[in-house]
Each structure stands twice: as C-alpha cells, then as structure tokens.
N, C-alpha and C positions, 0 to 999 in steps of 0.2 A: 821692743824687739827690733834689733836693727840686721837688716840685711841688705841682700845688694845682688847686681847681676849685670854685670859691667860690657857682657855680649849682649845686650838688650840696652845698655845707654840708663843702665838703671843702676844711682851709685848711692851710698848711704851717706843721710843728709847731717850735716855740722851741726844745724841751726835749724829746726823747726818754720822760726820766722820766713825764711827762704825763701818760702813755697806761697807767696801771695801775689796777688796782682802788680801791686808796684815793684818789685823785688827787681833792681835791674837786669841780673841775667835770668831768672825767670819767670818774670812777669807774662808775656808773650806766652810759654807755653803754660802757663796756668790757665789764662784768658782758654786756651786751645783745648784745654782738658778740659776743663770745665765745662768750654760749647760741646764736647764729642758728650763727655756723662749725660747732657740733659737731651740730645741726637739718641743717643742710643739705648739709653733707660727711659727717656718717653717722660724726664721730669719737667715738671714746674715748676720756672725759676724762681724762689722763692727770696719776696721781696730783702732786698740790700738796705746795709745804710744809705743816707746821702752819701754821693761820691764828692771827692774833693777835688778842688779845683786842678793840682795835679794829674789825679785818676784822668780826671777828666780829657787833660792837654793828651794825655796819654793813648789814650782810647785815641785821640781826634788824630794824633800824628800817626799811630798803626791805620785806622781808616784811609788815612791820606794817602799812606805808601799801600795797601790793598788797592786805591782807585786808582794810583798810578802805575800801577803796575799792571790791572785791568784795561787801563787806556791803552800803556805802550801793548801790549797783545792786538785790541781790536785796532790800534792805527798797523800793526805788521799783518794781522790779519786783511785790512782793506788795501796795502800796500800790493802787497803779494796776489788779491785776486783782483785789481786793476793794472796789474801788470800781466796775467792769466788771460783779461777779458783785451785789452789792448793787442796778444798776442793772439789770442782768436780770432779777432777781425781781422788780422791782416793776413793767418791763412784763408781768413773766407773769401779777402778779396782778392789773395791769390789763387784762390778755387772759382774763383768767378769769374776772372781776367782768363784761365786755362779753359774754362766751360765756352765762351766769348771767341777764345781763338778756335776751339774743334767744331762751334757752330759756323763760324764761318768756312772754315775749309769745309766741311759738308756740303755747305750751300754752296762751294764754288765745284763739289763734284759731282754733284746732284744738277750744278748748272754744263758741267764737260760732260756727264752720262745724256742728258738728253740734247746737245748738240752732236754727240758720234750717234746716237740712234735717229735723228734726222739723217744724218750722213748715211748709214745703213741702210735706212729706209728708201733712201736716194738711190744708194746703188743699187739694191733690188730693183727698185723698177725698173734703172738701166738695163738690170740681167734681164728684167723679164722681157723686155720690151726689144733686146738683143737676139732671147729666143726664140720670139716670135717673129723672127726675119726669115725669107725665104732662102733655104742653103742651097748656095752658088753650086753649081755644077761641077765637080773636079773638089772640091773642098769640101774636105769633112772635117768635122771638127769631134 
C-alpha cells in the first residue's frame, strides 16, 4: 500500500532500503524514531546485530555534535548568567554606596538637630531668666 501526506512531511518511499540506520539522508531520523517507539510504547530494545565499524563512526559523530551543541548551550548559558551575576553586584554596590551617602547625611542632621536644640535650650533659659527680671518702672513690655 503506498501512500503519503506531504502536509505532515510524510512522502511515499522509492526504496524500501531507505529507511535504515546508515541511509545518508535518513539515517538520523530512523536512529530518532526508533528512540521515540521504544520512549513511547515502553519497548525493549531488542538485541541488534554487531554494528559495523561505520555504524559505529556514525553513532560516535551524531554523539559528538549532540555534546557539542550541549556544551555551546551551557558555555551561553554560564556566559549570560555571569554577566547577570557581575551586573548584580554592581547594582548592589551601587545600592550600598547610595545607603553609605543617606547614612551619613542622617548623621550630619541628627548631629545639626541636636546642636539647634542646645541653641534652644540656651535661649530659653535666656527667656526664662529675662523674665524673671524685675520690670523697670515706666516700661512695660
């Protein structure tokens, strides 16, 4: 029976032979179906021939470019959050240098509030000690 469905990528095959592991253009997705069948129906891969030395390189160059392409991910992945973590510290230590400047003007108004309530305190007693003066005769205040 041959059919086909060409809005699915699903085309009707020439060749039978095709559709195996080595097959240049679709070796890769055989390897891929094959892993999703035995993922999804819960099989046990039931043992193969010897692979051939071929098979073999085969296998070993797709692994190579899967781990190279794993690698370049986690080096863009450690790129990107050591440039995240670098960028955080220098708001924190521009949140610490702005913490640094309002503690200190605090302290220089917390040191001006209690030199005018010395001064206050000063003049009150001047007043008080003004009203306790005997009023001059002719002068009222």
């Amino acid at each position: 029976m041959k059919w086909s469905v060409p809005s699915l990528g699903i085309v009707p095959s020439t060749n039978p032979h095709d559709y195996t592991r080595e097959h240049k253009s679709w070796g890769s997705k055989v390897k891929k179906a094959e892993k999703l069948m035995g993922d999804v129906l819960g099989l046990v891969e039931v043992p193969k021939a010897p692979v051939s030395a071929t098979e073999r390189v085969l296998d070993l160059r797709e692994a190579k470019r899967e781990l190279k392409h794993s690698l370049e991910l986690a080096v863009d992945q450690y790129h990107k959050l050591a440039h995240e973590l670098v960028e955080a510290k220098r708001v924190s230590r521009s949140n610490a240098d702005i913490a640094k400047a309002l503690t200190e003007q605090l302290d220089a108004a917390k040191l001006d509030l209690e030199k005018r309530d010395g001064q206050i305190a000063e003049l009150r007693r001047e007043l008080h000690a003004l009203q306790a003066l005997p009023r001059i005769a002719g002068r009222e205040s």
